[in-house]
C-alpha positions in Angstrom: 41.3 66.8 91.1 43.9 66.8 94.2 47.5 68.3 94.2 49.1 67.0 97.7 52.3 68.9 98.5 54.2 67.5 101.8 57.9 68.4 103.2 59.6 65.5 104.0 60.8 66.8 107.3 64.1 65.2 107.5 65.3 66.9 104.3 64.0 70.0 105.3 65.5 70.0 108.9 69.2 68.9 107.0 68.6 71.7 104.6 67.8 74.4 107.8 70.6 72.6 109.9 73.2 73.5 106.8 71.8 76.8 106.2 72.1 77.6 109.9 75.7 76.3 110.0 76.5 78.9 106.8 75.8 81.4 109.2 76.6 80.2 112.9 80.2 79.2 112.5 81.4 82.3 110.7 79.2 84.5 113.2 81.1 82.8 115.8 84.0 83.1 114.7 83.4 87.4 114.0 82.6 87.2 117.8 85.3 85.7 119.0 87.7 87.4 116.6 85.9 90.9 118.7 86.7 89.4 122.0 90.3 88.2 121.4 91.2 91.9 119.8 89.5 92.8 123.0 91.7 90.9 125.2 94.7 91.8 123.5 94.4 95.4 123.5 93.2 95.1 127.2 97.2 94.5 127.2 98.4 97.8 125.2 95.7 100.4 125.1 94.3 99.3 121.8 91.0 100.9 120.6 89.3 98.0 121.1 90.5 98.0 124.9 87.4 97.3 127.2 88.7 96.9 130.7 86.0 96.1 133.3 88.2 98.0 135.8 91.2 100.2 135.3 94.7 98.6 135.5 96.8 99.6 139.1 100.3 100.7 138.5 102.6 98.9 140.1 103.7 99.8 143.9 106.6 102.7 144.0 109.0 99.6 145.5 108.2 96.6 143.7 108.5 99.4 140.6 111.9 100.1 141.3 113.3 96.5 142.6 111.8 94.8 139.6 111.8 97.6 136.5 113.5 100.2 137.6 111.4 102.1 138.6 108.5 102.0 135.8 105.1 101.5 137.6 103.8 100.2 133.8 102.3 96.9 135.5 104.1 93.3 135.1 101.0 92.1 133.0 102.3 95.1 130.1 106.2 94.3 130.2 106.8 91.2 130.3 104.7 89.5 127.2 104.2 85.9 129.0 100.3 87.0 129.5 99.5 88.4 126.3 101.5 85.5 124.6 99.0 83.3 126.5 96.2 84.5 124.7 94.7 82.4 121.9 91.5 81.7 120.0 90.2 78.7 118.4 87.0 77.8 116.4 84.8 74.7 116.0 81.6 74.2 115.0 79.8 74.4 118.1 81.6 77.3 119.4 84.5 80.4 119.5 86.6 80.3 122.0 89.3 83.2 123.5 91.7 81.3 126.5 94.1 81.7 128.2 96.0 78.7 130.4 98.2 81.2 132.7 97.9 81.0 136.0 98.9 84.5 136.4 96.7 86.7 134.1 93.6 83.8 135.8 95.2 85.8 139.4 95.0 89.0 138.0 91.7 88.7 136.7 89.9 89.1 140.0 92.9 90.2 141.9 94.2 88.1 145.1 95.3 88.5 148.6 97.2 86.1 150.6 99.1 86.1 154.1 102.6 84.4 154.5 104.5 84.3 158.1 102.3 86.7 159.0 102.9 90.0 155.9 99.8 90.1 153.5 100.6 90.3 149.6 98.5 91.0 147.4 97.6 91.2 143.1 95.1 93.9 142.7 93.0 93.2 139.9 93.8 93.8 136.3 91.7 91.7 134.0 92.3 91.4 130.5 89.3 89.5 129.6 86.2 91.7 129.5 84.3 90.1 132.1 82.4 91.7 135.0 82.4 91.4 138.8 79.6 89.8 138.0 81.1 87.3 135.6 79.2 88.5 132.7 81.0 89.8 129.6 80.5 93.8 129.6 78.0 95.3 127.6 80.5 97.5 125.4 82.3 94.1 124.1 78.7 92.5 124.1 77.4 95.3 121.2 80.5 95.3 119.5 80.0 91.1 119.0 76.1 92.0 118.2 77.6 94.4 115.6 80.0 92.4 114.1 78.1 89.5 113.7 75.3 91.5 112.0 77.5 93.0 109.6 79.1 89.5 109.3 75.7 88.2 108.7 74.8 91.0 105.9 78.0 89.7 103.8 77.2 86.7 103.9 73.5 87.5 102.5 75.2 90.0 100.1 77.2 86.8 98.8 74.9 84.4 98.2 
């Protein structure tokens, strides 16, 4: 007597590829959900703020010609950056962006010379990303975090 048991491998990879999905996507989306709360209270002094650097006030004299006199940096006051912000979600990945060209300036800071007077953006980034272009480790655990816990609802649930 013979009992042959086989996998037929192309089920079995469609049935890992699904039950991988179950998990990924929403994982994904935890993460991103992390880094865009992040981002956002980068702008306000959330709790989930995570500034690779601290924010500069804003120069005594640009302070007072352009707010009166509050040093609270451009970036805070005016909302166009923070608007900017969004997040999206597909399959394949999460994604926090932003398509200002002024919170992309801020984000490593810039210099410049014009007839001769320098001007410069000291740095202020909002997304928390390193000098060395790596997220930071803080917002890094928290993602970790969030997608285990993520991960043990969706085991508690099925």
């Amino acid at each position: 007597m013979t009992v042959e048991l086989s996998i037929d491998s192309n089920e079995l990879s469609r049935l890992v590829e699904n039950e991988f999905d179950r998990v990924k996507v929403p994982c994904q989306d935890a993460m991103g959900d992390v880094v865009f709360k992040t981002v956002i209270d980068n702008f306000n002094d959330g709790a989930m703020q995570d500034r690779p650097h601290e924010w500069a006030l804003l120069r005594p004299a640009y302070a007072l010609h352009a707010h009166g006199g509050d040093r609270t940096p451009t970036l805070q006051l005016s909302g166009a950056s923070i608007n900017s912000v969004t997040a999206s979600s597909t399959r394949e990945a999460a994604t926090v962006y932003s398509d200002s060209p002024v919170l992309a300036l801020h984000q490593e800071g810039f210099t410049s010379e014009f007839n001769g007077k320098k001007y410069a953006i000291p740095a202020r980034p909002a997304f928390p990303i390193g000098d060395d272009g790596e997220v930071t480790p803080l917002t890094v655990e928290r993602c970790l975090t969030r997608s285990e816990e993520h991960t043990s609802e969706l085991q508690s649930h099925s």
